[in-house]
Residue, then its C-alpha position, 0 to 999 in steps of 0.5 A: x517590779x511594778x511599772x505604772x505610769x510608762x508602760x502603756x501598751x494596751x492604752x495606746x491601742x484602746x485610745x486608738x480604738x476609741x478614735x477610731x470608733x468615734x470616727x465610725x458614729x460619725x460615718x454610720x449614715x453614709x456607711x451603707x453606700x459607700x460600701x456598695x460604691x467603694x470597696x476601699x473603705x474595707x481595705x481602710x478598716x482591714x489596715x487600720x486594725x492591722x497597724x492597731x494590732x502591730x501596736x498593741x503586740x510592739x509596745x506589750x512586747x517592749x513591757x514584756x521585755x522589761x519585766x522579762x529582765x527582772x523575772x530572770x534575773x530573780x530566778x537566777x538569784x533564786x528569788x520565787x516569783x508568784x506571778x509574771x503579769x503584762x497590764x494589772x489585774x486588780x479588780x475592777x467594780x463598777x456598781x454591781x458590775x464586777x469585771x474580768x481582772x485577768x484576760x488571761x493566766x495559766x499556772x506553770x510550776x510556782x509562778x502565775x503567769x497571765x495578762x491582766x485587764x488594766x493595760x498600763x503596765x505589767x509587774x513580777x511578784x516576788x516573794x517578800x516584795x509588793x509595792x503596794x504600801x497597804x499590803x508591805x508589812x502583811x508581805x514582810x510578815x509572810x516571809x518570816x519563818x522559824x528557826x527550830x534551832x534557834x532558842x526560844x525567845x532569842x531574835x534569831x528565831x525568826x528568819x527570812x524566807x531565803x527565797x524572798x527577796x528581802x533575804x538577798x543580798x544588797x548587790x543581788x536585789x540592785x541586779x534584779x531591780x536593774x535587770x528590767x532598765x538593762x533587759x530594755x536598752x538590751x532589745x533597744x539596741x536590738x530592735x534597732x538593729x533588726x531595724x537598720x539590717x532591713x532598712x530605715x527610712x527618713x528624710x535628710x535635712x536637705x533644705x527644699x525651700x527658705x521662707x522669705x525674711x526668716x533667719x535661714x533666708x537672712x543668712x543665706x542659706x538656700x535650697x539644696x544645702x544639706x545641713x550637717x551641723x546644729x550645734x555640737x552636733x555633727x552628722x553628715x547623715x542627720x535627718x531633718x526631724x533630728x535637725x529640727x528637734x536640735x534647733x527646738x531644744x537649742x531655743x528652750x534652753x536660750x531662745x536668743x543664742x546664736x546656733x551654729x549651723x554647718x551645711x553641705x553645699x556643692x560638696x563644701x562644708x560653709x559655717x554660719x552664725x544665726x539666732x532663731x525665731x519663735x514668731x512661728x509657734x501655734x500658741x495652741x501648742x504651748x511651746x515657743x519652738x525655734x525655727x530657722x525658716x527652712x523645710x525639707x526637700x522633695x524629689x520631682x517623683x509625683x507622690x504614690x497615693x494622689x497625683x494632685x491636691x485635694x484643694x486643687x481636685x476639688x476647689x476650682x469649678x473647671x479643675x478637669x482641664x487645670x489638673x495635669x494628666x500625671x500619674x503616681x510615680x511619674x518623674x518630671x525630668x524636664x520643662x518646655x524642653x530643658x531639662x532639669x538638673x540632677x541634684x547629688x541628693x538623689x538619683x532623680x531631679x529635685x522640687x526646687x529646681x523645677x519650681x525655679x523653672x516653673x514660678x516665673x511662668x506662673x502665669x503660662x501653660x508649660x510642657x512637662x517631660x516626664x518619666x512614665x513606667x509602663x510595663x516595666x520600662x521607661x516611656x518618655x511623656x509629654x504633659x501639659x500643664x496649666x497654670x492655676x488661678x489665684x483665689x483670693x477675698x476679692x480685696x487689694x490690700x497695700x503693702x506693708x513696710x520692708x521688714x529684711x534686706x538681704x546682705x550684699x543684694x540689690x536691695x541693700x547696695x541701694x541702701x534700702x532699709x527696714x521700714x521703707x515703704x514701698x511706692x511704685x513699681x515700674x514707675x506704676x503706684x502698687x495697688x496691691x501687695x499680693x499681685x505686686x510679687x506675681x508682676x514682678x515675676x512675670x518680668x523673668x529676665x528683664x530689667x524694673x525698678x522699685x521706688x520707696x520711701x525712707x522714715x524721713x520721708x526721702x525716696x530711693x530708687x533702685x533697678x534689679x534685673x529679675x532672675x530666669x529661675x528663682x523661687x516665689x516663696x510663699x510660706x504656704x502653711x507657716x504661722x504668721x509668715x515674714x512677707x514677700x519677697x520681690x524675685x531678685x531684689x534681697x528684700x521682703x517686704x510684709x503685707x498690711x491688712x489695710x483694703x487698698x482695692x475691691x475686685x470689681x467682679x467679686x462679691x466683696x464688691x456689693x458687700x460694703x467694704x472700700x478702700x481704707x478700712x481695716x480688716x480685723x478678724x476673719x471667719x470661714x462658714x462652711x454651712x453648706x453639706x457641700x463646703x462642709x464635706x469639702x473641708x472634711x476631704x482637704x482639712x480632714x478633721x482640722x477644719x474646724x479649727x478653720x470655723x472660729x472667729x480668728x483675729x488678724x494679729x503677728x501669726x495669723x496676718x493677712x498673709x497667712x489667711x490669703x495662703x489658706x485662701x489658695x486651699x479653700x472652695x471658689x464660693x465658699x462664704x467668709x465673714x470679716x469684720x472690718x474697722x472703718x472710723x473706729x467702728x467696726x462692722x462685718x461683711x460677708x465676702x467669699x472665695x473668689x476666683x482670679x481671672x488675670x492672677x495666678x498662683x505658682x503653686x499648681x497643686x501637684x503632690x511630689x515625693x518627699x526626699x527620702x534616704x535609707x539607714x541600712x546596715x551592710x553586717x551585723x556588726x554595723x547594724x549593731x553598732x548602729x542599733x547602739x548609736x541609736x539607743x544612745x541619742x534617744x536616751x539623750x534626746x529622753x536627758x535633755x527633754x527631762x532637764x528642760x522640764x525640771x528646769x521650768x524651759x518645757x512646759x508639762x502640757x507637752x508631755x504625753x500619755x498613753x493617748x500620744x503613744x497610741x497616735x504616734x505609735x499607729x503611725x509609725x506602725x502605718x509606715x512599715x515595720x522598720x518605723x514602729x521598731x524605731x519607734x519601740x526603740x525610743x520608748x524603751x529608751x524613755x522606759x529605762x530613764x524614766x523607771x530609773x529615777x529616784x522615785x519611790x515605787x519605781x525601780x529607781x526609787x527601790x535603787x534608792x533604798x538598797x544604796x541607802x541600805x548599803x551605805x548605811x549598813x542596815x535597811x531603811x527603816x520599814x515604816x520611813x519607806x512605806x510613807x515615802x512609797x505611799x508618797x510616790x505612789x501618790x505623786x505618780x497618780x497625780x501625774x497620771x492623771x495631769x497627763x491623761x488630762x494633756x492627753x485629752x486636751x492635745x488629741x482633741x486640738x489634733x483630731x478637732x483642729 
C-alpha cells in the first residue's frame, strides 16, 4: 500500500540533520579552539548523531511495521507482491544529474525488497495494484490472462491473475488493505509495553506554583494540589502535559465553558468550577490556548546538568560570590536550620516549600542544609547563599489598578474591589510598583496597612498581617502576566507603563525620560560580541526574537519586560520609546543593577517532579501498552474533530520538520520517551491512513465497501479521477504542511 504524506521517517532525520548542519556553519569559526579547550564539544556531536540515528531506525521501524502488515497479510491470501520498499524509489533527475532512486534492494524469491531514496513513506507492490493513476489501467491490463477453455470471442476468455490483487475476494482485499492500520496499533500496544516494562518517566500534574490573578489563583487552588480530574477525565496518575493538553482542547472547543477540576489535596479529593484563560497565548503560535495559571512542580534536588542559571552565572558582574557553592545533586533539606517539609509527592522536599521559606528573606543572606553524596554516603552540608540583586531599566513605574480580589481574604473582607487604585503603603505614597511588593515582603511576620481609592474617588483602608512563609509570584516567563500579588492581602494588583521615578545612579538618569511619560515599546541591543555570545548562551538561538521592536500591549506589559529584565546582562543597551505631550521620543537605557532591591528568584536550577509509570508483569504492561495506544488515538479523534471544525488552526499541524524536533528529543531522553513517542505516531499513522481518502488505505476501504454493497466494483475510470483527486489533494496538503513546517521551526530555532 502506498503511504505518503505520514510516514516521514527519514525527513525527520534529514531535517534534523540540516538543523544540525546550519548549526555547524554557524560555528566553524570558532570550532578549532573550542576543540583544543573543550573536548565536550565531541561528546555533544557523538550524542547528537546517536539520538539522529535512534530516530531514523524508530520511525523507519514503525513504517516497516506498517507495511510488514499489509505484505503478510497479502502472502497469506496468496496475493504475489513484487516489491516491499521502505521510502520511495522514483527517479530522481536534477538537470543532467540523475540520482540514486534505491539506497538499497536485493531480490529474494519473487519479491524486491529495498529502500528507496525519497524518505516520505514506503509501499507494497502488488500484483494488479498501483496507486499511481497514470499506470492503473496498464496494471489492470497486465493481469489479465486467457482462458484456453473458454470459446473464442465469449467475455470469459479473459481472466484475472488469481494471484493478484484484484482477483480476490472483497473480504480479503479489506484484511490486506487493514492489516497495515491493525499491524500498527498491534506494535503500539507493544511498544508501550516494552515501554512501561522498563519504566516511563513523566511529570505528575502537581501544581509548583499558581500565577497571581489568573483563574487557579482565583479559585484557590495552591501549590501542592495534585490535579486528578479535567474534565470527564479522572486519573489519579495523570501527568501535567495530559492535564494541560485536556484544558487546551477544553478552550478550543468553547473557550468560555467552565471546566471541572478535581485535585489531590492532603489526601482529600476538592471540586472546583473554573473558566480558563487565553490572555497567555503567544500570538506567534496561532492558537488561543487555555490555561489555568498554574506550573509543574520541582523537587529541592539541585538539577544534574547545571547547578545555577545561565542568567545568574553570567549576568552579574560579582556572580562568583552571589552563586551558592551547590553541586548537582545536591538536596536542600533545610534553611537557617528549619527544616523543610516532606511532601507526599516525593521522597524529597519540594521547591515550593523552600520558596516559601526563602522569599520573605529575598533580601538577606541564608544558610542552606543540604544532602551532599560523597563516596557514596550522605554527608551533611552547610551552604550559604546570597540573595540576588534585582535588575531592573533603572525607572519606577506606578502601580495599576487591582485587577483580582481573592474570596474570603483580607482584601475582600474590607471590600476592595477590582479598579481601586492604590495609594499608600504603610502610611508612605507607593512610589513603585514593582519594590512596592519586595517591601511588603520583607514586612514577614508583622502587621502594614494599605490605603486605596474607589472609582468614586472613596478611599478605603485595611490591615493584614504578612505571612512568615508565602510565595512571591512573579510569573517569570508568562505572556502577559496578571500583576502582583501583595504577600497575604488576597489581591493583584497589575503595573502601569506610566515612569513615576528615575533611579538616580542609573543611566536611564541622563537619558531624558522623567516622571510622566509613557513607555510604548522597548528593544534590546545586543551589539556587542560580548552581550551577543551572552544571549546565544542563556536564550540559545531565541534571542533573536528579544532584538525586534516589541510594543508594550496586553501580553507583552511591562511586567513581562521587568521579568526578562532579571534574565539579561547588567549593561546591556536597551532602547525605549516613550510618549510625553502626545510625542514620542527614544532614549537608550540599559540594564541596571539594584543596590537596595533584591529578587526572590536566586537562580538555582532544581529538579523537576518526576514520577515513573512502571509495569510490575507482563499483563500490566500490556494492559497499559493498551490504555496508551487507546488515549492517543483519542488525543489523534479529538484533534481531527477540532480541525475539520475550523476550532484548531491548519498552521498547528506538523510535518516531517516537527516530527524530526520532537522525535530527537524524546530520543534525547532515553529509550522509553522515543518508545512513547513511536507509540503516538503509530497511533496518528493508523487514524490518519484510515480516512476515507482516495489513495490512502482508507479510501481503498471505500471502495471495497462500495463494491460489496454494490455488488459489482466501482467503476474503473470513476476511480481513477477520484484517485487523481486524492492524490492531488495529499500534495497539496504536503506542501501546506512543509511550508508550516518552515514557518514554526524557523520561529523555534530563530526566536
Amino acid at each position: 500500500m502506498l503511504e505518503m504524506l505520514f510516514n516521514q521517517d527519514h525527513a525527520a532525520a534529514i531535517s534534523t540533520i540540516s538543523e544540525i548542519a546550519c548549526q555547524s556553519l554557524h560555528w566553524a569559526d570558532s570550532l578549532a579552539p573550542m576543540l583544543a579547550a573543550e573536548t565536550s564539544m565531541i561528546e555533544q556531536w557523538a550524542t547528537r548523531l546517536y539520538n539522529i540515528m535512534l530516530v531514523a531506525l524508530g520511525l523507519g521501524f514503525v513504517i516497516f511495521v506498517h507495511e510488514l502488515g499489509h505484505f503478510l497479510a497479502a502472502k497469506a491470501f496468496g496475493v504475489k507482491c513484487e516489491k516491499f520498499y521502505v521510502g520511495f524509489d522514483v527517479p530522481i533527475k536534477i538537470g543532467p544529474i540523475r540520482l540514486p532512486s534505491k539506497l538499497v534492494h536485493f531480490q529474494w524469491g519473487e519479491t524486491e525488497y529495498g529502500i528507496g531514496a525519497i524518505p516520505l513513506g514506503g509501499y507494497v507492490k502488488m500484483l494488479g495494484q498501483d496507486d499511481d493513476p497514470r499506470r492503473a489501467e496498464a496494471e489492470a491490463q497486465r493481469i489479465r490472462t486467457e482462458n484456453p477453455n473458454a470459446p473464442e470471442g465469449d467475455p470469459s476468455r479473459l481472466q484475472l491473475d488469481p494471484r493478484s490483487f484484484p482477483a480476490k475476494s472483497v473480504g480479503a482485499r479489506m484484511v490486506i488493505i487493514s492489516a497495515g492500520v491493525v499491524m500498527n496499533l498491534i506494535f503500539g500496544v507493544l511498544m508501550a509495553a516494552w515501554a512501561f516494562s522498563g519504566g516511563v518517566p513523566y511529570e505528575p500534574s502537581v501544581i509548583g506554583e499558581v500565577n497571581p490573578g489568573d483563574p487557579a489563583w482565583k479559585n484557590g487552588l495552591r501549590a501542592g494540589d495534585k490535579v486528578v480530574q479535567v474534565g470527564s477525565l479522572i486519573d489519579h496518575d495523570l501527568s501535567f502535559r495530559d492535564m494541560f493538553m485536556s484544558v487546551l482542547f477544553h478552550g478550543l472547543r468553547d473557550p468560555k465553558a467552565e471546566i471541572e477540576i478535581g485535585v489531590d489535596r492532603d489526601g482529600a479529593t476538592v471540586q472546583k468550577k473554573l473558566a480558563g484563560t487565553t490572555m497567555h497565548s503567544d500570538p506567534k503560535k496561532g492558537i488561543q490556548h487555555l490555561t489555568l495559571g498554574i506550573r509543574s512542580a520541582a523537587m529541592t534536588r539541585v538539577n544534574s546538568k547545571s547547578a545555577v542559571g545561565k542568567q545568574i552565572e553570567l549576568g552579574l558582574a560579582n556572580s562568583d560570590t552571589l552563586i551558592p557553592k551547590l553541586l548537582p545533586s545536591d538536596v536542600v533539606v533545610g534553611i537557617n536550620g528549619s527544616a523543610l517539609p516532606i511532601s507526599s509527592h516525593a521522597l524529597a522536599p519540594m521547591e515550593y516549600s523552600l520558596n516559601a521559606k526563602l522569599h520573605p528573606r529575598l533580601n538577606e543572606s541564608v544558610k542552606l542544609q543540604v544532602d551532599r553524596m560523597v563516596d557514596n554516603s550522605v554527608t551533611k552540608v552547610d551552604v550559604d547563599w546570597a540573595p540576588i540583586p534585582m535588575k531592573s531599566f533603572g525607572l519606577r513605574f506606578k502601580p495599576g489598578p487591582v485587577v483580582s480580589v481573592l474570596a474570603d481574604s483580607p482584601a475582600a473582607l474590607a471590600g476592595v474591589k477590582e479598579g481601586d487604585t492604590l495609594i499608600s503603603f504603610n502610611g508612605k505614597p507607593i512610589e513603585d510598583g514593582i519594590t512596592l511588593v519586595l517591601a511588603a515582603a520583607s514586612y514577614h511576620g508583622t502587621n502594614v496597612s494599605l490605603k486605596l481609592e474607589h472609582a468614586d474617588k472613596t478611599q478605603t483602608d485595611f490591615d493584614w498581617q504578612v505571612p512568615d512563609e508565602f510565595v512571591v509570584a512573579a510569573a517569570e516567563g508568562v505572556l502577559g502576566p496578571v500583576g502582583y500579588e501583595l504577600p497575604g492581602s488576597g489581591l493583584v494588583f497589575s503595573l502601569s507603563n506610566i515612569v513615576s521615578g528615575v533611579e538616580a545612579s542609573s543611566v536611564a538618569a541622563k537619558s531624558g525620560i522623567i516622571a510622566g511619560d509613557v513607555v510604548r515599546q522597548f528593544q534590546f541591543d545586543a551589539d556587542s560580541v560580548s552581550d551577543k555570545e551572552y544571549m546565544e548562551k542563556v536564550f540559545v538561538s531565541g534571542y533573536k526574537a528579544l532584538l525586534d521592536e516589541t510594543p508594550v500591549d496586553v501580553r507583552h506589559n511591562i511586567q513581562y519586560f521587568h521579568n526578562l529584565a532579571q534574565s539579561l546582562r547588567s549593561g546591556m543597551p536597551v532602547q525605549i520609546n516613550y510618549e510625553r505631550d502626545a510625542k514620542v521620543a527614544t532614549a537608550l537605557v540599559d540594564i541596571h543593577t539594584e543596590s537596595e532591591w533584591f529578587w526572590p528568584d536566586r537562580g538555582v536550577n532544581f529538579s523537576p517532579l518526576e514520577f515513573e509509570h512502571k509495569s510490575t508483569s507482563l499483563a500490566s504492561a500490556l494492559s497499559m501498552g493498551l490504555g496508551e495506544i487507546r488515549r492517543r488515538m483519542g488525543n489523534v479523534l479529538e484533534f481531527l474533530e477540532l480541525l475539520i471544525k475550523g476550532k484548531m488552526p491548519f498552521k498547528v499541524v506538523g510535518g516531517p520538520g516537527v516530527i524530526a524536533v520532537e522525535a530527537t528529543d524524546a530520543a534525547s531522553k532515553g529509550i522509553s520517551p522515543l518508545l512513547m513517542f513511536l507509540v503516538m505516531l503509530s497511533a496518528n499513522l493508523a487514524i490518519i491512513n484510515f480516512l476515507p481518502i482516495p489513495a490512502l488505505d482508507g479510501g481503498h476501504m471505500m471502495f471495497l465497501t462500495a463494491e460489496a454493497v454494490l455488488g459489482k466494483p466501482v467503476n474503473e475510470s470513476l476511480q481513477m479521477k477520484l484517485t487523481m483527486a486524492g492524490v492531488l489533494g495529499l500534495l497539496c496538503l504536503m506542501g501546506a504542511v512543509l511550508i508550516n513546517d518552515t514557518i514554526n521551526l524557523s520561529r523555534f530555532f530563530g526566536g
